[in-house]
C-alpha positions as semicolon CSV with decimal commas, in nm:
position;residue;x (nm);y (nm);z (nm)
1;X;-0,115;-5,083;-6,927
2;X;-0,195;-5,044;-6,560
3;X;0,107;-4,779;-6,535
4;X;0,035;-4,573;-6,808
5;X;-0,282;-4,606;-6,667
6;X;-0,234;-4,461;-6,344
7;X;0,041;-4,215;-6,442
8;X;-0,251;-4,067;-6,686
9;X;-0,453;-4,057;-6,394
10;X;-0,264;-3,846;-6,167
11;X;-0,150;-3,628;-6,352
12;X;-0,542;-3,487;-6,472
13;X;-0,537;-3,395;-6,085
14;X;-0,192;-3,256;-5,986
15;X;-0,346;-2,915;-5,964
16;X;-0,618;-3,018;-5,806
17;X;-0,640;-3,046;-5,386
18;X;-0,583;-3,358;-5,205
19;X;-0,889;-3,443;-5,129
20;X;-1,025;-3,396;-5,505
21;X;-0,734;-3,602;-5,661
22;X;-0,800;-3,909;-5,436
23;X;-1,156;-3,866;-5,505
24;X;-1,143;-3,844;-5,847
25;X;-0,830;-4,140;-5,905
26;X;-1,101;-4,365;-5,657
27;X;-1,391;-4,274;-5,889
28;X;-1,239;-4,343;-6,230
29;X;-1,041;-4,627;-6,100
30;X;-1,405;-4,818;-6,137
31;X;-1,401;-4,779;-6,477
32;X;-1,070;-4,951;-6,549
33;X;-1,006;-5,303;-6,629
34;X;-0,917;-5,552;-6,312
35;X;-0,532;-5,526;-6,365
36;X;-0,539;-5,183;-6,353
37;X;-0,712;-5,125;-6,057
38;X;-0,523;-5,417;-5,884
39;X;-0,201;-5,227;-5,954
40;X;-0,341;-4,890;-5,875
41;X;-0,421;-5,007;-5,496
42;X;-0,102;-5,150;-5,506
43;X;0,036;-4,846;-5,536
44;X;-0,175;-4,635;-5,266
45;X;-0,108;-4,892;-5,019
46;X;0,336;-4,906;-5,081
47;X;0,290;-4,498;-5,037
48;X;0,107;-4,532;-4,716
49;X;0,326;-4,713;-4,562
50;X;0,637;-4,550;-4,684
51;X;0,454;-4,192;-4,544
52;X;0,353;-4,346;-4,199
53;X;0,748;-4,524;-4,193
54;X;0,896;-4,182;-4,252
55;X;0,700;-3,993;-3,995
56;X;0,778;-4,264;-3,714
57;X;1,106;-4,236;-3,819
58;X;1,121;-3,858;-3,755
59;X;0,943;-3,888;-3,430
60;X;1,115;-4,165;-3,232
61;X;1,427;-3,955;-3,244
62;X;1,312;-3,639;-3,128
63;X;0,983;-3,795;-2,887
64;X;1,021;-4,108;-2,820
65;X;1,292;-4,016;-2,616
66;X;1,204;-3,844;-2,299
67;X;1,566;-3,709;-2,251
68;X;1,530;-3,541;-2,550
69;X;1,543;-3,184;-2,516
70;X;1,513;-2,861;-2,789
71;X;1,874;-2,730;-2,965
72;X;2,024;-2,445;-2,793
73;X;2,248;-2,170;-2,879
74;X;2,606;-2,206;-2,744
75;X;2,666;-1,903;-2,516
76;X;3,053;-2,083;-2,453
77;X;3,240;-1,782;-2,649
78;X;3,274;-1,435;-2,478
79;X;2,965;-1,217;-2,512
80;X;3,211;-0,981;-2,674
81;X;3,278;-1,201;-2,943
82;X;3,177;-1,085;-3,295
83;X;3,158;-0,705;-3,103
84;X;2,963;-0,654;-2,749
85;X;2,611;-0,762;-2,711
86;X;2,555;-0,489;-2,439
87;X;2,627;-0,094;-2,435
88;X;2,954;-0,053;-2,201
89;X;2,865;0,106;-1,866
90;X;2,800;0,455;-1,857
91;X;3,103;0,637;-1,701
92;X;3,043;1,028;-1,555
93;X;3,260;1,231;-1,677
94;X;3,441;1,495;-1,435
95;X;3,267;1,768;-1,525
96;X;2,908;1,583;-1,468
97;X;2,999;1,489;-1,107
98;X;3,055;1,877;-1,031
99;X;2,737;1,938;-1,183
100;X;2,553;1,703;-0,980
101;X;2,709;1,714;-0,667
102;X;2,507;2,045;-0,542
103;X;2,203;1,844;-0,594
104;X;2,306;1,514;-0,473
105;X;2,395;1,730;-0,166
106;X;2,051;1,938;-0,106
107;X;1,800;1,605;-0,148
108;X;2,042;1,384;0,067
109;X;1,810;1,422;0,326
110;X;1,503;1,357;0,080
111;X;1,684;1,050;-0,022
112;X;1,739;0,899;0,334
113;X;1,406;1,013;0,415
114;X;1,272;0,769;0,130
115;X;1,490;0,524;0,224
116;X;1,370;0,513;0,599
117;X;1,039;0,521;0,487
118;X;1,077;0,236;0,209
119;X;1,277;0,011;0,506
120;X;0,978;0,094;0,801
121;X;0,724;-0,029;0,530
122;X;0,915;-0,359;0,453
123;X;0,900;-0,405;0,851
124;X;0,533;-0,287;0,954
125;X;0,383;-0,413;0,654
126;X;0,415;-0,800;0,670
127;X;0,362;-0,757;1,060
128;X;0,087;-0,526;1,080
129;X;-0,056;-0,419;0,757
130;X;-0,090;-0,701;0,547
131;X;-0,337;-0,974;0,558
132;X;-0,213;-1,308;0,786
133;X;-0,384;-1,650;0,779
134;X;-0,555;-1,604;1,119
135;X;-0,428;-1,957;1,365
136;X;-0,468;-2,024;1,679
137;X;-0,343;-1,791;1,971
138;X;0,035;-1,916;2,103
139;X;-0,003;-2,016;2,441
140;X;0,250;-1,928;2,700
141;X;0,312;-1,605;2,863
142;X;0,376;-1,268;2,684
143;X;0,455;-0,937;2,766
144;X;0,332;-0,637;2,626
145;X;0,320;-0,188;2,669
146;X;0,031;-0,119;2,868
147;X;-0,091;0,259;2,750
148;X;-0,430;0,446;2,870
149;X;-0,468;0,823;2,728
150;X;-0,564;1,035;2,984
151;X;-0,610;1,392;2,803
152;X;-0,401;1,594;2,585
153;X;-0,060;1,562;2,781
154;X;-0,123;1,248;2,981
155;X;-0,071;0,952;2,870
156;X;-0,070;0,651;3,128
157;X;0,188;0,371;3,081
158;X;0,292;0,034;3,225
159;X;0,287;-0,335;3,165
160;X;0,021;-0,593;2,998
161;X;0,112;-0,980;3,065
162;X;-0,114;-1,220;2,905
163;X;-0,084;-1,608;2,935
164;X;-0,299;-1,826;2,724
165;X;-0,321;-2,144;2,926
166;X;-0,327;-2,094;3,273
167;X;-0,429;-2,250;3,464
168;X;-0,603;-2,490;3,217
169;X;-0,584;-2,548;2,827
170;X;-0,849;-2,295;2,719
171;X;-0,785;-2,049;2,938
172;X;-0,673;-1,681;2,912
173;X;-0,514;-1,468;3,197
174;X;-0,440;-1,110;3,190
175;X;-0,308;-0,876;3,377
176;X;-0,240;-0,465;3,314
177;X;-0,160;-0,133;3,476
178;X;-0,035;0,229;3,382
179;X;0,050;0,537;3,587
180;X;0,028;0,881;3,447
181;X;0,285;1,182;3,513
182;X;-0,066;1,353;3,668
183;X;-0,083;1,031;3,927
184;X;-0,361;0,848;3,756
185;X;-0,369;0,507;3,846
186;X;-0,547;0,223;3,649
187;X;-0,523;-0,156;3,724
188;X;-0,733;-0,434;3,540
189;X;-0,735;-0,816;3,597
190;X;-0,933;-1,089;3,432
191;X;-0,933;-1,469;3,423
192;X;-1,131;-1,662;3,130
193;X;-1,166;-1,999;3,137
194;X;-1,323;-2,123;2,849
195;X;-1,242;-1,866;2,637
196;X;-1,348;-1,902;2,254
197;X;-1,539;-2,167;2,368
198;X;-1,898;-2,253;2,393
199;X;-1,933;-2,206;2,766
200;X;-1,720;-2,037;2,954
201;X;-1,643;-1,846;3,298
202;X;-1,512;-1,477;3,379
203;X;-1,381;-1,305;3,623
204;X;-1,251;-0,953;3,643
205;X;-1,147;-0,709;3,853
206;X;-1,132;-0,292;3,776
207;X;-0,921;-0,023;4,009
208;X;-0,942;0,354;3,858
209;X;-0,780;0,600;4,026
210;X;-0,781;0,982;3,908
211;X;-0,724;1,332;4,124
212;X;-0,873;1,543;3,792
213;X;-1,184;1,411;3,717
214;X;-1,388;1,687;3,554
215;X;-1,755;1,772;3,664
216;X;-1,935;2,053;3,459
217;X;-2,315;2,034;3,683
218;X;-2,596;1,784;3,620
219;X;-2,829;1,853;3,274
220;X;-2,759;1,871;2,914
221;X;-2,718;2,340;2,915
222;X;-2,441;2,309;3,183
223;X;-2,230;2,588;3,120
224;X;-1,824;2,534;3,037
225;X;-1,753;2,835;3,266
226;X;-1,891;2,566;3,595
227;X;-1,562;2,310;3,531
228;X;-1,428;2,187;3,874
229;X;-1,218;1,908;3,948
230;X;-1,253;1,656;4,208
231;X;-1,085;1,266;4,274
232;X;-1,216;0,928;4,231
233;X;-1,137;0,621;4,328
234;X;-1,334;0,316;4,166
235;X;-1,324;-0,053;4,242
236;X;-1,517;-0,300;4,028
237;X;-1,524;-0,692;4,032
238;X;-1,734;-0,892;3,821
239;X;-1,807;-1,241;3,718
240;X;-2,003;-1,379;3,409
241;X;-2,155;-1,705;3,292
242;X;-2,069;-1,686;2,919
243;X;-2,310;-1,887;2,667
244;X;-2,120;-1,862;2,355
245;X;-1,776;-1,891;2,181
246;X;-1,802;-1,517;1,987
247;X;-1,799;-1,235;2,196
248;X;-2,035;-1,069;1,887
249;X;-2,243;-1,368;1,948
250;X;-2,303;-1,416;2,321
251;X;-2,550;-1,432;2,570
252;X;-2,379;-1,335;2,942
253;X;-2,546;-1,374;3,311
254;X;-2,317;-1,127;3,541
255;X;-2,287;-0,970;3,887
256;X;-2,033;-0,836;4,053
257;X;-1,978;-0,567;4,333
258;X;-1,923;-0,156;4,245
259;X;-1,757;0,084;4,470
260;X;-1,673;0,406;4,446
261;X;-1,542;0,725;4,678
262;X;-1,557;1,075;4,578
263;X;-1,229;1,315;4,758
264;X;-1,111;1,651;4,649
265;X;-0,926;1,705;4,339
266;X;-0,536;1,792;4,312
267;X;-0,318;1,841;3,967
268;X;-0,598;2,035;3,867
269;X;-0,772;2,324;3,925
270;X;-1,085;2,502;4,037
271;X;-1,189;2,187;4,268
272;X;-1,523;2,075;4,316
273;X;-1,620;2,296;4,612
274;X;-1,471;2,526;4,507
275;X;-1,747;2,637;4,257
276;X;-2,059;2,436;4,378
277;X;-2,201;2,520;4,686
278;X;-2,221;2,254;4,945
279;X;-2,500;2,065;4,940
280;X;-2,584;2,157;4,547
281;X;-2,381;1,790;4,439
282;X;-2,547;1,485;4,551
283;X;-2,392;1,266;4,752
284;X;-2,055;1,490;4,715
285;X;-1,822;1,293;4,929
286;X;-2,009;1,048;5,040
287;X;-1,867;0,678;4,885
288;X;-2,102;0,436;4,781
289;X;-2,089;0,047;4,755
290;X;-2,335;-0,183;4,586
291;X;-2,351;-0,504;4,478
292;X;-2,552;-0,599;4,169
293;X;-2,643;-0,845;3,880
294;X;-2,776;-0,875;3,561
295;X;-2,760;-1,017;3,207
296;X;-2,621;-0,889;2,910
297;X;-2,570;-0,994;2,548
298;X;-2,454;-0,929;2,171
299;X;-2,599;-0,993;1,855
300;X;-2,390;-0,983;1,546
301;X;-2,436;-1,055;1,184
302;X;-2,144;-0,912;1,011
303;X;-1,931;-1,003;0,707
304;X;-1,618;-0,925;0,919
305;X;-1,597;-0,880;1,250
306;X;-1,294;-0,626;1,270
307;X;-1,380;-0,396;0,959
308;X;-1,728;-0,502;0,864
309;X;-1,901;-0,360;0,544
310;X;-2,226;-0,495;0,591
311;X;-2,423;-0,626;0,858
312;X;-2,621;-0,545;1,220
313;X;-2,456;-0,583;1,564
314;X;-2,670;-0,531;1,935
315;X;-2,582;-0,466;2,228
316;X;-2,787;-0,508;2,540
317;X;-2,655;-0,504;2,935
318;X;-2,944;-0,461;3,250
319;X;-2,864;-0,464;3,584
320;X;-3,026;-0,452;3,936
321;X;-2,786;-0,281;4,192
322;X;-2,840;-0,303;4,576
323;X;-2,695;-0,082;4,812
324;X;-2,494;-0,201;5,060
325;X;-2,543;0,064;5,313
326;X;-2,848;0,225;5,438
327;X;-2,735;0,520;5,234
328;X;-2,666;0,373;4,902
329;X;-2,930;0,412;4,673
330;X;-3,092;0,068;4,515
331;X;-3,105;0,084;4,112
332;X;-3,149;-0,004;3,812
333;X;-2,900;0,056;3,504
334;X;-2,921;-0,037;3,146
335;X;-2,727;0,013;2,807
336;X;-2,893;-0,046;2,447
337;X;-2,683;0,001;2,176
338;X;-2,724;-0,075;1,769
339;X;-2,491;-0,071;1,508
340;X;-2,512;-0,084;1,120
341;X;-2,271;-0,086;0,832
342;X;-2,372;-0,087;0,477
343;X;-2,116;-0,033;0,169
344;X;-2,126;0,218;-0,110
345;X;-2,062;-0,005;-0,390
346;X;-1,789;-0,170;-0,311
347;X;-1,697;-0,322;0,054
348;X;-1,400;-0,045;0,125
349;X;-1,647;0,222;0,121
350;X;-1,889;0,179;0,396
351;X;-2,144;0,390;0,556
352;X;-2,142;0,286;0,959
353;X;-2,417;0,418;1,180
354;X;-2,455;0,376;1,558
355;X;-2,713;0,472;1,826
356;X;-2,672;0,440;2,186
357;X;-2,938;0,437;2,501
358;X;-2,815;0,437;2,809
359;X;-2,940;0,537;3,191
360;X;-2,988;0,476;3,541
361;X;-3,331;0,496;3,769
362;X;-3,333;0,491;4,114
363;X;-3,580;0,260;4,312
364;X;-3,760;0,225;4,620
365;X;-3,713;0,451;4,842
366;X;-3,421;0,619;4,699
367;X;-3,463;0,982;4,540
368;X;-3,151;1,077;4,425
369;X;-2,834;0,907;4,304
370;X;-2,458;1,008;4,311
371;X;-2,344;1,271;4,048
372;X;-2,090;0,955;3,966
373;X;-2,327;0,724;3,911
374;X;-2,520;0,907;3,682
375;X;-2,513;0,870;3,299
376;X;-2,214;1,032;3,102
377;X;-2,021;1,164;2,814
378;X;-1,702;0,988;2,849
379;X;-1,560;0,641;2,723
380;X;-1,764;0,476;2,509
381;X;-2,053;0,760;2,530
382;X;-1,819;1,046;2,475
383;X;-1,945;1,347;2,292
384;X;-1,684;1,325;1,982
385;X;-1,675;1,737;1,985
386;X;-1,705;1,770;2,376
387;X;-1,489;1,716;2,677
388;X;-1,485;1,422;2,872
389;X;-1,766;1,392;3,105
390;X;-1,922;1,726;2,964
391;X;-2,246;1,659;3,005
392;X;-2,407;1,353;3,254
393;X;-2,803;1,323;3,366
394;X;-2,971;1,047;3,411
395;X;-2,998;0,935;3,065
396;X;-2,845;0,988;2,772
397;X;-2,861;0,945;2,397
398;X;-2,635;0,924;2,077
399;X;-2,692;0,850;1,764
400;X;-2,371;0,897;1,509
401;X;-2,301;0,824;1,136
402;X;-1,967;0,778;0,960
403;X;-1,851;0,731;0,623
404;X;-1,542;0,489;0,595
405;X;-1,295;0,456;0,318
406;X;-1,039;0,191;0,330
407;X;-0,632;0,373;0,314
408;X;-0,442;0,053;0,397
409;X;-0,527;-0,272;0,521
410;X;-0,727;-0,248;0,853
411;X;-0,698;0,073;0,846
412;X;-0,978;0,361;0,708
413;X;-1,039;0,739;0,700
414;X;-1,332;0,841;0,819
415;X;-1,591;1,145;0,849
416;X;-1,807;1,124;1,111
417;X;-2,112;1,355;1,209
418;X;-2,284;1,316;1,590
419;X;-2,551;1,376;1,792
420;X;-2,571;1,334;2,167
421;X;-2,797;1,472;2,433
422;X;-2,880;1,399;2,814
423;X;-3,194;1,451;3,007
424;X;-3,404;1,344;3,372
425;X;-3,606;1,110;3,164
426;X;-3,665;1,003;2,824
427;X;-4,008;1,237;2,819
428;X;-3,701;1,512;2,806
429;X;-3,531;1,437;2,509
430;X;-3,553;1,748;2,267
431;X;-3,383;1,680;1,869
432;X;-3,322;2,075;1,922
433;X;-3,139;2,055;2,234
434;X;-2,853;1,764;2,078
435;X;-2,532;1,866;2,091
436;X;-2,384;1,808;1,745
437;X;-2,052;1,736;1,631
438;X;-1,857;1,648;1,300
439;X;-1,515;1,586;1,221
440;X;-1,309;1,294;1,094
441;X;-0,987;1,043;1,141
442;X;-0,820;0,725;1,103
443;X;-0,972;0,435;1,260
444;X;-0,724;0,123;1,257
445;X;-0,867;-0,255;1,350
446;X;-0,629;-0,429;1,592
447;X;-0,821;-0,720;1,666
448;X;-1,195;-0,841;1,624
449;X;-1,269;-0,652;2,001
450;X;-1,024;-0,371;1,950
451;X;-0,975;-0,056;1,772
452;X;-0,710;0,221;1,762
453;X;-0,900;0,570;1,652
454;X;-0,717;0,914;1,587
455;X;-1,008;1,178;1,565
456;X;-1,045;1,588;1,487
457;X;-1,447;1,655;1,605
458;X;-1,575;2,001;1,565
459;X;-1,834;2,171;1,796
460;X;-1,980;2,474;1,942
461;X;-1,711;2,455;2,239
462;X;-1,451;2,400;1,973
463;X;-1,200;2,194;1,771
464;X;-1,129;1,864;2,007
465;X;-0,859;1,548;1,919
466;X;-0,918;1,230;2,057
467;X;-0,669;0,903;2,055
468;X;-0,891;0,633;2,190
469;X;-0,765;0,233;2,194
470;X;-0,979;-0,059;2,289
471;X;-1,320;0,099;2,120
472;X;-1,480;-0,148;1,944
473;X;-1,706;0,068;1,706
C-alpha cells in the first residue's frame, strides 16, 4: 500500500522542480496512514545516503589526494604526426634576395644605427635613467672625471677622488682639479665630518685661477663694445658649524678667509688697460685679503628634493668681512634667494620660479670696493641670455620662471623666461631697465645638490648656449 503509495506520489511531481516535489511529497505525506509515511521516510533517507556515498566516492579519488593532478594531452608523438601543427619556415626564394639586397644595403647603416642606439639604452638606462632604491653611500675611495666649462671651447678637465670614511665613520673627503687648454686652473678641497648627520663640521678650501676673465665697466647700460680681459687669482678657505643632517634643511655658522689678486690678462684680448683708463677701475691691481664670518641657512619643503613638483626652498647667507690690510675695504655681503615649484596637473609638468637678491656694502670708512668684489652675472647669478660677468654693481637682482616637462627619468625640457638687473643700491632698481631673456633646454638631476643643464637663452646681445653642472636650481 505504502509503495503504490509513494510511487503515486512522485510521479504527480516529476515535472515539477525540486524544491516543489519535496514540498509537495512532505505535505501530502501527512495525510497518509502511519505505514505509509513510515516507508516513505524510509525511502528519502536510503537515497540520501546513497547520493552523499556516490559523491564522496567521486571526490576522494580526484581530491582527496593531493598528488592528484588534471589529465593532459600526450605531446610524445612528433608534432608532425597526423600533418604539421605549424606552417614550415618561410624560405626566400632567389629572385627575392636580389630584390632586397639594394635595400638591405642602403639602411645598413640605419639598422646599426638602431642597434647602437637600442644596446646604449640597455646600458645607460638601468645605470642612469631608471629609478634605484636609494642606500647608503659605499665607503672607500673612488675616483672620478673632474670637468669645469669654461666658455664655448674650453672645457677644464682633471681628477675628482672622494672617500667616504676618512678619517672617521661619517665622514666625507674630497678632493678635485681641472686645467683648461686656455691655462685655467681650478682646485677645490673639502673635509665633512659628520656628514648626513645632525651636527656636523666643514672645511673647505677654493683656488681659481683664470688669465681671461671678462670685465665689461661697472652699472647695468655697460656697453658690449668696453670688453677687456684681465687675470685672477682667488683663494678661499672656509669652515662651518653645520646644525642639520639635509643640506635643504640646515642652519650653518661660517667664516673663513678670502683673497684675491687682480694681474693683466693673456689668451685673450683687448686687456684691461688697455680700454679703461688708469685710475677709472677701482682697486685695478691692487690684491685684497679679508677675513670674514657669518651664518647662513636653507629652508626646504619639497616633495622631492632632486626634481621637485611642489614645494618652497630659501636660501639665506650674511657675512661681515674685515680687511686685513689698511687698504682692504671692511664689508658686508649677503645673498637671499627663493624658490617655488608648483605642477600643472600632474607632477611631470611643473611650473618652477626663482628670485635672487644679492649685494655687497662697504663700511666704515671704506668708500669704494674692488670691481671683483662687487656683485655679478656669472655662476649662479648669470644672466641666462648674457655673457659671463656682463653686468656687476653693487647689487643685483633676478627673478626667473620656467616651465618643466618631464622627457625621461630625471631628466626635463624646459622653457625658461628671465629677468636680471644691477644697480648702486636697491633705491636704483628700474622693472624697465631688466635685462630680459628667454630660451629653453634640458635640465638633468644628478643628485639631490646637483644638476647638469644644457640651455639656448635669447637676448638683445644675442643667441647664447650654456652647459652648466653642479647648479642646484
Amino acid at each position: 500500500m505504502a509503495w503504490r503509495l509513494l510511487r503515486r506520489r512522485l510521479t504527480q511531481s516529476r515535472g515539477d522542480p525540486i524544491e516543489t516535489a519535496r514540498s509537495t511529497l512532505t505535505i501530502d505525506a501527512h495525510k497518509e496512514p502511519r505505514s505509509a509515511r513510515l516507508a516513505l521516510l524510509a525511502v528519502l533517507a536510503f537515497g540520501t545516503v546513497c547520493v552523499f556515498g556516490a559523491t564522496d566516492a567521486r571526490a576522494d579519488g580526484r581530491f582527496g589526494d593531493s598528488t592528484w593532478v588534471a589529465p593532459s594531452m600526450s605531446f610524445d608523438a612528433g608534432i608532425t604526426t597526423g600533418g604539421p601543427r605549424v606552417a614550415a619556415r618561410d624560405q626566400e626564394r632567389g629572385w627575392e634576395t636580389v630584390l632586397r639586397t639594394p635595400f638591405r644595403v642602403v639602411f645598413l647603416p640605419l639598422r646599426l644605427l638602431g642597434k647602437g642606439l637600442e644596446a646604449g639604452a640597455a646600458y645607460v638606462g638601468p645605470r642612469y635613467l631608471e629609478p634605484t632604491p636609494k642606500g647608503p653611500p659605499k665607503r672607500g675611495l673612488s675616483l672620478a672625471p673632474y670637468i669645469t666649462p669654461g666658455g664655448p671651447n674650453d672645457f677644464g678637465v682633471g681628477p675628482s677622488i672622494t672617500w667616504i670614511g676618512f678619517p672617521t665613520s661619517g665622514s666625507k673627503l674630497q678632493l678635485a682639479g681641472s686645467w683648461s687648454m686656455s691655462d685655467r686652473r681650478h682646485v677645490r678641497f673639502s673635509e665633512t665630518i659628520g656628514d648626513r648627520r645632525p651636527v656636523g663640521f666643514r672645511l673647505g678650501v677654493k683656488y681659481d685661477y683664470r688669465p681671461d676673465r671678462p670685465y665689461y665697466g661697472i652699472g647695468n647700460d655697460t656697453p658690449v663694445s668696453d670688453l677687456a680681459y684681465y687675470r685672477l687669482e682667488t683663494t678661499d678657505a672656509e669652515a662651518a658649524l653645520l646644525l642639520g643632517a639635509s643640506p635643504l634643511r640646515q642652519l650653518r655658522l661660517v667664516g673663513g678667509y678670502s683673497g684675491m689678486s687682480p694681474r693683466g690678462g693673456y689668451n685673450a684680448a683687448p686687456l684691461l688697460e688697455n680700454v679703461f683708463a688708469s685710475g677709472s677701475v677701482p682697486y685695478e691691481r691692487q690684491t685684497t685679503q679679508e677675513l670674514w664670518y657669518g651664518v647662513a641657512a636653507d629652508l626646504a619643503a619639497l616633495d622631492d628634493d632632486r626634481d621637485p613638483s611642489r614645494g618652497v626652498h630659501g636660501r639665506a647667507d650674511l657675512r661681515r668681512a674685515t680687511g686685513m690690510e689698511d687698504s682692504a675695504p671692511d664689508y658686508t655681503q649677503w645673498w637671499v634667494e627663493g624658490r617655488a615649484y608648483v605642477p600643472v596637473f600632474a607632477s611631470r609638468r611643473v611650473i618652477a620660479v626663482r628670485g635672487v637678491y644679492t649685494g655687497v656694502e662697504p663700511s666704515g670708512d671704506a668708500a669704494a670696493l674692488p670691481y671683483y668684489r662687487l656683485a655679478h652675472s656669472d655662476g649662479a647669478s648669470s644672466f641666462a641670455g648674457y655673457a659671463p660677468d656682463r653686468f656687476r654693481d653693487r647689487q643685483l637682482l633676478l627673478g626667473r620662471v620656467e616651465y618643466r616637462w618631464a622627457i625621461l627619468h630625471r631628466m626635463s625640457a624646459i622653457a625658461m623666461y628671465e629677468l636680471g638687473e644691477v644697480a648702486p643700491n636697491a633705491a636704483s632698481f628700474r622693472l624697465r631697465d631688466a635685462h630680459t631673456s628667454y630660451g629653453g633646454g634640458l635640465r638633468l638631476g644628478m643628485s639631490d645638490d646637483a644638476t647638469m643643464r644644457l640651455e639656448f637663452a635669447k637676448s638683445v646681445e644675442g643667441l647664447r648656449a650654456a652647459l652648466t653642472l653642479g647648479s642646484d636650481f
